[in-house]
C-alpha positions in Angstrom: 0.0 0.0 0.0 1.2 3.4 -1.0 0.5 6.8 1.6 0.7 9.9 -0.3 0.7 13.0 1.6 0.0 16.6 0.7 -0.3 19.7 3.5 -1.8 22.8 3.2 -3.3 26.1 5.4 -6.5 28.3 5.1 -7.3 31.1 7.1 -8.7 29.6 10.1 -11.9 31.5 8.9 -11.8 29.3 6.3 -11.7 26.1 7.9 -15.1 25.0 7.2 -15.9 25.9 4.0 -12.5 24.3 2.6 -13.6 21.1 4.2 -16.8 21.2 2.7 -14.9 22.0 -0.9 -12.3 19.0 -0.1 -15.6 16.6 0.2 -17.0 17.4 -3.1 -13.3 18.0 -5.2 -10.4 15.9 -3.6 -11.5 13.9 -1.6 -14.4 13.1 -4.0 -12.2 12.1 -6.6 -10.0 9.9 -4.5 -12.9 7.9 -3.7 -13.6 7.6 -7.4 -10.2 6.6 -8.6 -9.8 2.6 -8.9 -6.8 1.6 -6.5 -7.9 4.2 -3.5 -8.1 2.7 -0.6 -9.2 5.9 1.9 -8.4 9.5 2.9 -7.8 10.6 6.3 -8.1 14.0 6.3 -6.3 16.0 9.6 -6.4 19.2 11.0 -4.4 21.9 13.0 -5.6 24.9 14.2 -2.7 27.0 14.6 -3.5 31.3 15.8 -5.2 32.4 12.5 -4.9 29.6 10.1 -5.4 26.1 10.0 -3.5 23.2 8.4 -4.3 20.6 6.5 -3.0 17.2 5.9 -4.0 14.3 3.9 -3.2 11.2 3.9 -4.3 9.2 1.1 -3.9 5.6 0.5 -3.3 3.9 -2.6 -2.6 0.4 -3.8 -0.1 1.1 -6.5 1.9 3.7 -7.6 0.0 3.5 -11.3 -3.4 4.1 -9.2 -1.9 7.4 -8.2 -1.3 8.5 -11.6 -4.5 7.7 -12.7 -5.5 10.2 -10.5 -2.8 12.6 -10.4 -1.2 12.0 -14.0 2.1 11.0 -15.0 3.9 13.1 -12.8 2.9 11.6 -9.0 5.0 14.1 -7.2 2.7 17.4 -8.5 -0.1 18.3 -6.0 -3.6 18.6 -7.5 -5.5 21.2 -7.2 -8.9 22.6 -8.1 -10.4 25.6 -9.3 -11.3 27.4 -5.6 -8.3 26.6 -4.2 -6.1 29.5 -5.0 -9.4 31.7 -2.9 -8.9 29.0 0.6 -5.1 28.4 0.4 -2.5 30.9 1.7 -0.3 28.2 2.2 0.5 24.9 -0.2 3.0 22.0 -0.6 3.3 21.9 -5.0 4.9 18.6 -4.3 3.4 15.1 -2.6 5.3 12.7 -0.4 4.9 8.8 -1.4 5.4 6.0 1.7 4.9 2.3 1.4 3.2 1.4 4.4 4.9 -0.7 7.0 1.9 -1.5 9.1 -1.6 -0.7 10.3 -2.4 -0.6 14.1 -5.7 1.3 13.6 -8.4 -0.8 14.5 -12.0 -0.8 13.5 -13.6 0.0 10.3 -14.0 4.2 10.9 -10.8 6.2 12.7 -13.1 9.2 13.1 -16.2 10.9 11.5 -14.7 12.9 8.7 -12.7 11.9 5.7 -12.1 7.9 5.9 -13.6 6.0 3.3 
C-alpha cells in the first residue's frame, strides 16, 4: 500500500468551507479513482490559520497516476483553491506502508472512506 501525503493552510476563517470544498473536489475524486483505498483527512488549528493534511492511501503507484497524472510528485488542485489556500506544498510525499495498528472499520467521523 502506498500513503501519499500533501499539506496545506487556510485562514482559520476558512476552515469549514474548505472542508466542505475538499468533500465534493479531492476527496471526491479519491474515492472515485480505482486503486484508493481511503483519505484521512487531519487538522491543525494553529492562531489564525489552519493546516491541513492528507493522507491518502493507494494500492499502486500506477493508481496514483490515474489520479494525479504522470507526474505523481505534483499536487492537484482545483479551481477554488487559489481563494482557501494561503499556504501549499506543490509537491506530494509517497510512503509504502509498514503496518496498520488502527483498529475498527471508521478512525473518526470525517474523511475515511
Amino acid at each position: 500500500m502506498i500513503v501519499r501525503e500533501w499539506r496545506g493552510a487556510t485562514r482559520a476563517t476558512d476552515r469549514e468551507a474548505y472542508l466542505a470544498y475538499l468533500e465534493v473536489t479531492g476527496l471526491r475524486e479519491y474515492a472515485a479513482t480505482p486503486g484508493n483505498r481511503g483519505v484521512l483527512t487531519l487538522t491543525r488549528d494553529t492562531d489564525d490559520r489552519t493546516e491541513f493534511v492528507l493522507l491518502s492511501f493507494w494500492e499502486r503507484l500506477e493508481d496514483i497516476a490515474a489520479f494525479a497524472g504522470s507526474a505523481i510528485e505534483h499536487a492537484v488542485f482545483y479551481p477554488e483553491d487559489d481563494r482557501f489556500l494561503v499556504e501549499r506544498d506543490l509537491h506530494v510525499t509517497h510512503y509504502e506502508m509498514a503496518g496498520d495498528r488502527v483498529s475498527g472499520n471508521n478512525c473518526g467521523r470525517r474523511g475515511v472512506y
